[in-house]
N, C-alpha and C positions, 0 to 999 in steps of 0.2 A: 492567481487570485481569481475567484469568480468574478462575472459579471455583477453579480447582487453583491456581492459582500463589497468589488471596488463602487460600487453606488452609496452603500452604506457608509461606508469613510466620508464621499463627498458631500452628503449630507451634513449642513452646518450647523454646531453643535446647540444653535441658539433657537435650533427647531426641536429641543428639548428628544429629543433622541429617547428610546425606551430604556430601561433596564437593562432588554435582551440585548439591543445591538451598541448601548454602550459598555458593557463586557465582551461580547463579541470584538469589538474591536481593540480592546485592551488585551484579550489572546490572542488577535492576530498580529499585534504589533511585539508582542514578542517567541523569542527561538523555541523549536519546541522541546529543547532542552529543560529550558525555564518552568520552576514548578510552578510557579504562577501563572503562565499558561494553561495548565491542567486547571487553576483555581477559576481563577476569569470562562474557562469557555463552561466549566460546571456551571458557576452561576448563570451564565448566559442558559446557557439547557432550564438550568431550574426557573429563569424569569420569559421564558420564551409562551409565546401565546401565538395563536394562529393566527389572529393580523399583522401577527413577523412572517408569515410565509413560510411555504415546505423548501427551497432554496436556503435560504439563510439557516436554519433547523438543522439543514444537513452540513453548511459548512463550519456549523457550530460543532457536529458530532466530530466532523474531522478535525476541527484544532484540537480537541481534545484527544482527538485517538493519535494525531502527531504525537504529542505530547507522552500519553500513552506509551507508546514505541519507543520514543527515547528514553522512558525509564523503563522498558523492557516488562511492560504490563500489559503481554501480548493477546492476553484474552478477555482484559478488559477494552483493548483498543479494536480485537475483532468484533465487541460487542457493539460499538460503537461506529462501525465503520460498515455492519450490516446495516444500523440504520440509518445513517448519511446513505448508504443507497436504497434504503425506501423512499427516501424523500429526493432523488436525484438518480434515480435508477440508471440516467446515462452515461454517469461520471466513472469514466476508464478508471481514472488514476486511487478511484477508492478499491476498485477492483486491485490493482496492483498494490497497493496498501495493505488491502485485506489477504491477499496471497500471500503477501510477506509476515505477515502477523501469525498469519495459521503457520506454515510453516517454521515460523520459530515457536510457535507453541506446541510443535510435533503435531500436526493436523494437516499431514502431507496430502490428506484425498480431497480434503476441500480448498488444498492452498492451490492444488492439480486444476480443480475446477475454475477457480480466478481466475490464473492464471490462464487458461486455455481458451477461457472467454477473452478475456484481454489482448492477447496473441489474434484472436477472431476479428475483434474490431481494430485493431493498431497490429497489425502483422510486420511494419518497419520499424519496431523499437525493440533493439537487442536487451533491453533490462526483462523482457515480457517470456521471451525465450529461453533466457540464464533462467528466470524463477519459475518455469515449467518442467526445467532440466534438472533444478533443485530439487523439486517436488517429486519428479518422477524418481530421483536415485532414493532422497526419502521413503518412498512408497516399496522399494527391493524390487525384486528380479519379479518376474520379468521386463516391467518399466525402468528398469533400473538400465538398462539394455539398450535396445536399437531406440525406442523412443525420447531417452534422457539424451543418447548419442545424436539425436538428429536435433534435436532442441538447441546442443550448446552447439552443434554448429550453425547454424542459424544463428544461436548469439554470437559468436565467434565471427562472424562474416558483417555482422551491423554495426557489432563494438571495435573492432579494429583488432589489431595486431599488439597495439598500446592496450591492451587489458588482457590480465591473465587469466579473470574469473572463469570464462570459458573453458580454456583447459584446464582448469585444476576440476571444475565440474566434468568435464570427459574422462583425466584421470581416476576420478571417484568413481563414475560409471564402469569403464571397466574394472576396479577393484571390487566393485559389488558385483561384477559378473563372474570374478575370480582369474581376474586375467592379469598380472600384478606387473609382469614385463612392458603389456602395453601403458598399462599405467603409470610407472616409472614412467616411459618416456613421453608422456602428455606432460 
């Protein structure tokens, strides 16, 4: 949880709280499974006013693009997750969000770019690595190749031995490179 949003919780309720940040916290308090999550952080977007801050704005656009995601509304949650980082430009984990988003919307060149930024600033988080090596076998050959192969090893080495994502992403890699033995045995 951000810093401003866990302020907003502790703010007591008897201080008459706005619109925005009592919906804000009615989708924070629930999974982003939950379609009333998607409902609450809309309203919070639609009651939001700039004496709520560009902070709050943007972790408003991310409960909803959570939410988003979980119902597999990848291109409305990339839309939303671009602007949570206008307003939060330095928030890794929307980048990583937003990677994820594009690439399951099939937008392997910008989910690439996320990603690569992501990996830039947090280069010790194997989830940052796995979805570069995503992106790159999405993208085909030639990235599909030495680039995607050195990604999931890097994931491979942060995430342990206990996750398979990495190899079945190295298998993939050499199957897009057309090398099906090696892949079998990843």
């Amino acid at each position: 949880m951000s810093p401003a949003l866990a302020l907003a919780f502790l703010l007591p309720a008897a201080a008459s709280a706005s619109e925005f940040l009592e919906n804000l916290r009615r989708a924070a308090a629930r999974d982003p499974g939950d379609p009333e999550r998607l409902e609450f952080a809309t309203r919070a977007l639609r009651a939001w006013a700039p004496s709520d801050g560009a902070g709050l704005l943007a972790q408003a656009h991310l409960s909803r693009a959570e939410g988003e995601i979980a119902a597999y509304d990848d291109s409305a949650a990339e839309e939303d997750l671009t602007k949570a980082l206008e307003s939060d430009p330095r928030n890794d984990r929307l980048l990583l969000l937003r990677g994820r988003a594009r690439l399951r919307g099939g937008k392997a060149e910008g989910a690439q770019r996320d990603f690569a930024q992501y990996c830039a600033s947090r280069p010790d988080d194997g989830e940052g690595w796995l979805g570069l090596a995503e992106a790159r076998i999405a993208r085909g050959l030639p990235r599909a190749d030495k680039p995607a192969l050195d990604a999931a090893a890097k994931a491979a080495r942060l995430l342990g031995d206990g996750d398979s994502r990495p190899r079945l992403a190295e298998g993939r890699s050499h199957l897009a490179a057309g090398r099906a033995l090696k892949a079998l045995a990843a």
